[in-house]
N, C-alpha and C positions, 0 to 999 in steps of 0.2 A: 523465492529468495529475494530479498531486497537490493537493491543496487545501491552503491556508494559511491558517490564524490570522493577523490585523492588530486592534489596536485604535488606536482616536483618539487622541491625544494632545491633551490640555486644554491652554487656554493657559498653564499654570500647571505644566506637563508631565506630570499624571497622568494614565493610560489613562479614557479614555473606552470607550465603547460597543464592543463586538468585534463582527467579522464575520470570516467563511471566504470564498476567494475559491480557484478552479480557476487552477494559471499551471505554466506549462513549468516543467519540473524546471531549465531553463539561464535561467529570465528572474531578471531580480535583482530584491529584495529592492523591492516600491515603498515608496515612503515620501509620496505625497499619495492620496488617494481617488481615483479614475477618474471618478467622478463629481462630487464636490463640491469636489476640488479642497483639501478640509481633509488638516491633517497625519496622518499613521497611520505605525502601525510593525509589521514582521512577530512574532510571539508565535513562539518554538519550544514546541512542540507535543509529547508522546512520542508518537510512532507506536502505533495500533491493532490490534495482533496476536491473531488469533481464535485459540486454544487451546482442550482441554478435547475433551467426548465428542460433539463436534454432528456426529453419522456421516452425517448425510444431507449438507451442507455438502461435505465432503470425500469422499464415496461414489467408488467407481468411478465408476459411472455421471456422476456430474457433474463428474469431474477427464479424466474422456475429452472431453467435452461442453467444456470450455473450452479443451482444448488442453496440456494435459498428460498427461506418463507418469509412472506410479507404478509402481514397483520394490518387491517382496516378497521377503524373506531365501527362496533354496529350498533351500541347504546347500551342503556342498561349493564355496564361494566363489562360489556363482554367485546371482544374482538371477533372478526371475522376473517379467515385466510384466502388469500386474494392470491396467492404461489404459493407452492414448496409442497412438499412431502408432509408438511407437521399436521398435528389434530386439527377439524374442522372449526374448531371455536374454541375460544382462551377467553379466560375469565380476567381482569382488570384486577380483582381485590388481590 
């Protein structure tokens, strides 16, 4: 489940206090607190995309472990599986 950014809405309408809340990627938008019952509104957020050299993160070894396959150029149009469960070689065309 995705977590969402909401802040308060002051009486006055200016954001108040933020918090992050876990809700189905299909539930809509709330708009009072779950708890207190005060006004709040969802924030769009830019998504967190890990990039850059963090090789252990992404390793074989832990992109098998989660349940992915990773495909390696091996020429000739064809790929070679370096993790995962899938067939031993995929074809490019």
């Amino acid at each position: 489940m995705p977590t969402y950014r909401y802040v308060h809405v002051n009486a006055d309408g200016t954001d108040g206090d933020a918090f992050e809340l876990f809700q189905r990627i299909t539930a809509d938008a709330l708009t009072k607190h779950p708890e207190t019952g005060l006004a709040i509104r969802r924030v769009p957020v830019t998504p967190q995309v890990q990039t850059g050299s963090d090789t252990q993160r992404l390793s074989n070894k832990n992109l098998n472990r989660l349940g992915f396959t990773k495909y390696e150029r091996a020429g000739n149009g064809t790929y070679e599986k370096k993790a995962g469960d899938g067939p031993r070689t995929i074809s490019g065309d």
